[in-house]
N, C-alpha and C positions, 0 to 999 in steps of 0.2 A: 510589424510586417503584416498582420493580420488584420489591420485596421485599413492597412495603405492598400492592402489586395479587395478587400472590403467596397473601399471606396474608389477603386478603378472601377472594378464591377459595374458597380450602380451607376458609373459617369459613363461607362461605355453601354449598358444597356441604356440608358437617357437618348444619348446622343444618337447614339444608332437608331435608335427607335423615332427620334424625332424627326431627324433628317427625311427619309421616305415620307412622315405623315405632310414637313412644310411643305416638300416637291408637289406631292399629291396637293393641297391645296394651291397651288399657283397651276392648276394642271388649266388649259384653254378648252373650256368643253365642247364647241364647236368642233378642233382642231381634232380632240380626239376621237370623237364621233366620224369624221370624217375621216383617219388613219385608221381606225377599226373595220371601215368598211374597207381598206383596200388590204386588211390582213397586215396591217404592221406592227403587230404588238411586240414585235422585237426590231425594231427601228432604232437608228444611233442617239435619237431626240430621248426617247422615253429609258434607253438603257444608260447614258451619259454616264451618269454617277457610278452605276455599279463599274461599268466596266475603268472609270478613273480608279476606282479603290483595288481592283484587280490588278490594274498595272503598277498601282502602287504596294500590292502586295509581293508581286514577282520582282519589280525592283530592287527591294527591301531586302528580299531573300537572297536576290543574284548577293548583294553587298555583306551581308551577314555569311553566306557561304565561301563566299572569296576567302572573306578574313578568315575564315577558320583553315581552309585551305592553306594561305599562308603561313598561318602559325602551327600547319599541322608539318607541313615540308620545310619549313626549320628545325620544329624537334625530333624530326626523320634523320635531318643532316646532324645536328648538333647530337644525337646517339652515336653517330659516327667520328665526331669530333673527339680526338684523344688530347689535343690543348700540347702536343709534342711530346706527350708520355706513355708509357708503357705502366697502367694502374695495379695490376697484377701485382700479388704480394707484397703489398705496402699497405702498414696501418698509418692511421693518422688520431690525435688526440689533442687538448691541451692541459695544460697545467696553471694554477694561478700563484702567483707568491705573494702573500699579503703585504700590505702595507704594517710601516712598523716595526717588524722584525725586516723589509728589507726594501732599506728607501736607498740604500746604493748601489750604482751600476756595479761597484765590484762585488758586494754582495749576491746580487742576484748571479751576474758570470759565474762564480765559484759554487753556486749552488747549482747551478743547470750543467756546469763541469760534473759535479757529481753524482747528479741524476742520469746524465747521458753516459756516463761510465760505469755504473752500475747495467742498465738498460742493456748494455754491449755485452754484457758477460752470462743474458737471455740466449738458452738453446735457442737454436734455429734463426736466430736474428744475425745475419748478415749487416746491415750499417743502420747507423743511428746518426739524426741530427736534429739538433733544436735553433727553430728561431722564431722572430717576430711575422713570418709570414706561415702559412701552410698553403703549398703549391697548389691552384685551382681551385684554392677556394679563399681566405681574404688576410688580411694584414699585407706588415709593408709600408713603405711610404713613397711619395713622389716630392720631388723637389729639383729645383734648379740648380745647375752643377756650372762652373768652369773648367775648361780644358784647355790644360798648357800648352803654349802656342800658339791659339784659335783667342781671335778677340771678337766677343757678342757684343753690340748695344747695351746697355742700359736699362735692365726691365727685360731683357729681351732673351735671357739665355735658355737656352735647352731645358726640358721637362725629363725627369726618366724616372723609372721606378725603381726603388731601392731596398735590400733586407737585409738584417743582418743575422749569420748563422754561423753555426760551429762546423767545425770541421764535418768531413763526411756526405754533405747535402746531395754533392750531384754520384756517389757511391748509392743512396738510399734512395735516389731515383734513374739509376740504372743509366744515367749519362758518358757518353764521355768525351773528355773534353776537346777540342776543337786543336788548341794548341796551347804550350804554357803549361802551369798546373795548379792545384787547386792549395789550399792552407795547410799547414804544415799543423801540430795539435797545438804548439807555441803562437803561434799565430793568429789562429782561431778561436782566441781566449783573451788576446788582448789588443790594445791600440798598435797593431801594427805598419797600419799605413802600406795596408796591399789590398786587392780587390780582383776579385772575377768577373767579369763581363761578359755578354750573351752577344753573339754575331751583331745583330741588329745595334748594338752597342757599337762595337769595332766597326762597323762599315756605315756609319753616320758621321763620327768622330774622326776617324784617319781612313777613310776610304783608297783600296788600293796599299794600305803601306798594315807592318807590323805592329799588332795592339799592345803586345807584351814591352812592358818596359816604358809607356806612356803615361801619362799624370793627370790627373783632376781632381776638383774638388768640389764638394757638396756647398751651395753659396749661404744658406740657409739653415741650414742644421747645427745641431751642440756643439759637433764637432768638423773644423772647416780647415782638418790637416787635407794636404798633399796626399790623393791614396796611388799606391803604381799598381797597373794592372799587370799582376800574374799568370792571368790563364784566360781563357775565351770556350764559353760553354756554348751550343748548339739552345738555339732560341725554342723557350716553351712559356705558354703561360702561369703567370703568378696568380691572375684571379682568374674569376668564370671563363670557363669554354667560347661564350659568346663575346667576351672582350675580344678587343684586338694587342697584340702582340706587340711591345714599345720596346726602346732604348731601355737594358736591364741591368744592375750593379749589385754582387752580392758580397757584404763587408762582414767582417770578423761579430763575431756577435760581441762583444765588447762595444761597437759603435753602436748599438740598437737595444741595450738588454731590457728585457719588458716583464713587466710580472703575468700578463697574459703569454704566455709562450707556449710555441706549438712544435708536438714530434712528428718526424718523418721515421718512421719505423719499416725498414725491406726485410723480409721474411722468406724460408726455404718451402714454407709451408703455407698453408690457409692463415694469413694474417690472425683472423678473428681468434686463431689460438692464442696470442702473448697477452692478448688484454689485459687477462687477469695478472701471470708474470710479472707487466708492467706495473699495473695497479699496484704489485706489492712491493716492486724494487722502488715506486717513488714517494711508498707509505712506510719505507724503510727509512729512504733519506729524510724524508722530513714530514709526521704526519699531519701538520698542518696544510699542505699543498693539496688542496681541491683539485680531480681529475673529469675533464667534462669535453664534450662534443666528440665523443669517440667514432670514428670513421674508418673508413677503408676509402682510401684516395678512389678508389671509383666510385664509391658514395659517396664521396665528396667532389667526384665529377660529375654525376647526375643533377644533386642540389643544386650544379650551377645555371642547370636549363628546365626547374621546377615550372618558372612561368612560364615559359613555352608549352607543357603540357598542360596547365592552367586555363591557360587562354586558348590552345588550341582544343580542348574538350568542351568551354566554355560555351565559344564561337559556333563547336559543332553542334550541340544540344540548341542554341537559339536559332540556329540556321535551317538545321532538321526542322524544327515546331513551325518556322517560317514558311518555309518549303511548301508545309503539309496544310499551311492553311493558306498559302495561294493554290495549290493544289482543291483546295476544298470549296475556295473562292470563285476560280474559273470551273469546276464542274457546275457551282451552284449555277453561275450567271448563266450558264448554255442549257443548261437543264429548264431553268424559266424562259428562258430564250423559245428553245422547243417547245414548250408549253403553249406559247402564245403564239405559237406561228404553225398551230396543226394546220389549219385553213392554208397558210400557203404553204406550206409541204403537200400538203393532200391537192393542192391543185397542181403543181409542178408534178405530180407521180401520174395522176389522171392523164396531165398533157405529154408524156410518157419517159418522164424522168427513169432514169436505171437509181439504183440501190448507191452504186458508187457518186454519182450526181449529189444523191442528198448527202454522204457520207462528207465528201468534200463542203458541202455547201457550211456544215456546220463547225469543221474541223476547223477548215479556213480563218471561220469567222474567232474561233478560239486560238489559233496562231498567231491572227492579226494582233488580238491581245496582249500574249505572252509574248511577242516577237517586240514590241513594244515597250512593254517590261523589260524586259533583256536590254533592249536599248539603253532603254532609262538609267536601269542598274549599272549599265556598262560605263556609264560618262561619272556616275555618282561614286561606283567604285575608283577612277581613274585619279579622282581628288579625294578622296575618301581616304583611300589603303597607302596615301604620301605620308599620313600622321605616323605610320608602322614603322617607315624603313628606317628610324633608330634603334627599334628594339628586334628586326627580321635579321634572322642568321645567314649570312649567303643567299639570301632569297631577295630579290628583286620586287619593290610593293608594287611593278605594275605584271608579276611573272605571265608569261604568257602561256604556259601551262595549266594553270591556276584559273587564269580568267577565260580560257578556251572550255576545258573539261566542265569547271563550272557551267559553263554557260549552254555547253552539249545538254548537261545531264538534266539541267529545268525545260532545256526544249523539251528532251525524252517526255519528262514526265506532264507538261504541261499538254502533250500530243497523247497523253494518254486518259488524260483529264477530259480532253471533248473529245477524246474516240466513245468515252459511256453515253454521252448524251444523243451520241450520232447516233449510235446502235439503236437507240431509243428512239430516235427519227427515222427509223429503218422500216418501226414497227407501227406506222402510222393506217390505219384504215381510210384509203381516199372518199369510199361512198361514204363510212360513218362519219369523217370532215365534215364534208358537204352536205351530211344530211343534219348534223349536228346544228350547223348555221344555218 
């Protein structure tokens, strides 16, 4: 990194340095002799270049600030995004079961039976449930189902997402259910061939009619029984906050058992109390099971909009440094601008320009710039910020919000960038001009 910063350095001082000296040698010496005598040392011929890399600086910035704006009013919303739950007093963890000691599904069930039973008989812990997912944050699986009655294509059936959990699950996230009800502790432990379903579920499948008591089945998986749905839970998400909300099926853990498995633990109190409790009730049951990723479901709601605070802090830090050196770019241009043009400031004040005359004369010609820029930016952000709207939360890549405020706040500052050099055209002496030349 220290080499590649190194060697930008030396290419940008090269380049930069070069540039003016090729200009200056193709400079037409008549021509310029001749525009010196009429005072136009800040002519659009002689300033060309600076003022292209100006507007290519405001451009840059408008683009650069957009996007961080973007991704800053996603992770505004998605802080407010609860994914359909209530986080508050629920921990979250998981547990591994090695391989070896437990290479069968019915092993692994009767071991997570007797961890989650243990777990339940923790003061303060209201419901316990273990599966292959941990809500809003990951596991699960998606796969292609049939539904009795309903004939799909060929290739062509429904997608949904699926987990398998023991009893308790929507108890331990404070749901309740829609209608139906949820697993019985017999149930929940083995191939029983019943399933819980999420609205979004029910009203794709039998739109308008009763879910309970309906049939599918998984096309693709181990197991491709008949399952009847029992109950219909109020739709939330399975993964990150910033996913969108699918067709959901939650099956007995018996159909899913995993040696990664993860607990849904509700609590009377501060979650972060049972940790340890727990630690010891599933170093009770079996000290072999490694205990890792310990969370609190709003910690584990937050991780799920980590890059959005990533990229919108990212965005903002190169967008600011942006900013601040079109900002540094258009004072410099107007500042040499004035510099060359004392002779015709000092004749337009003689011939009896007012203070506000000049103030304008030079402001203008610094707007003309940034207002330019802005342009530019605006048509480059418009195809630009399309590459975002798969990863923007609720936020629109072309928000007009976003592209408005932006685009105020560079005017602001860009009108405050050649308000310094005006002031400084304010302070021009007409005789010493004139007697100068």
């Amino acid at each position: 990194m220290l080499l590649f910063t190194l060697g930008i350095a030396v290419f940008t001082g090269l380049f930069f340095g070069l540039a003016p000296a090729l200009q200056a040698m193709k400079s037409d010496l008549h021509e310029t002799l001749k525009e010196g005598g009429r005072g136009a040392g800040g002519s659009v011929r002689r300033n060309r270049l600076r003022s292209i890399l100006v507007v290519v600086q405001v451009a840059f910035s408008l683009l650069l600030l957009i996007g961080a704006s973007l991704f800053v009013r996603s992770f505004l919303k998605l802080q407010e995004e609860k994914g359909g739950l209530r986080t508050a007093h629920v921990m979250t963890m998981r547990f591994y079961m090695p391989a070896g000691r437990f290479e069968k599904d019915e092993d692994m069930t009767v071991k997570v039976q007797d961890v989650v039973r243990r777990l339940e008989t923790i003061s303060g812990v209201e419901a316990v449930s273990a599966s292959n997912n941990i809500p809003l944050g990951f596991g699960g699986d998606e796969g292609r189902i049939l539904v009795e009655g309903t004939d799909f294509p060929q290739g062509e059936e429904p997608d949904i997402f699926y987990s398998a959990t023991t009893p308790h699950l929507f108890q331990a996230l404070d749901l309740k259910l829609t209608s139906g009800r949820t697993f019985t502790e017999a149930e929940g432990y083995g191939l029983s061939g019943v399933a819980v379903v999420n609205n979004l579920f029910a009203q794709k499948f039998w739109p308008g009619k009763e879910a309970v008591g309906r049939r599918f089945r998984l096309k693709d998986a181990k197991n491709t029984d008949w399952l009847r749905v029992i109950g219909v839970v109020p739709d939330f998400k399975n993964g990150n906050v910033n996913n969108k909300t699918i067709p959901a099926a939650y099956l007995p853990y018996a159909y899913g058992a995993a040696r990664n498995t993860g607990l849904t633990i509700r609590t009377r109190f501060d979650p972060l109390q049972v940790v340890a409790p727990v630690r010891r009730q599933i170093r009770a049951a079996d000290p072999s099971l490694p205990v890792f990723d310990v969370y609190t479901l709003e910690q584990v709601r937050q991780l799920g909009y980590w890059e959005f605070r990533l990229f919108g802090g990212m965005f903002s830090v190169f967008g600011v440094i942006a900013l601040f050196l079109a900002a540094i770019g258009l004072y410099g241009v107007l500042t040499y601008s004035v510099s060359q043009r004392v002779r015709e400031i000092g004749v337009r004040v003689a011939l009896g320009a007012q203070g506000g005359d000049v103030l304008r004369l030079v402001i203008r010609q610094g707007m003309v710039l940034a207002l330019a820029g802005i342009g530019a930016g605006l048509l480059l952000s418009f195809g630009a910020t399309r590459v975002l709207a798969s990863i923007l939360f609720d936020t629109s890549p072309t928000d007009l919000v976003s592209f408005t405020a932006i685009s105020a706040l560079l005017a602001g500052i860009a009108a405050f960038a050649s308000y310094l050099p005006a002031r400084r055209a304010l302070a021009v002496d007409p005789l010493e001009s004139l007697r100068g030349e």
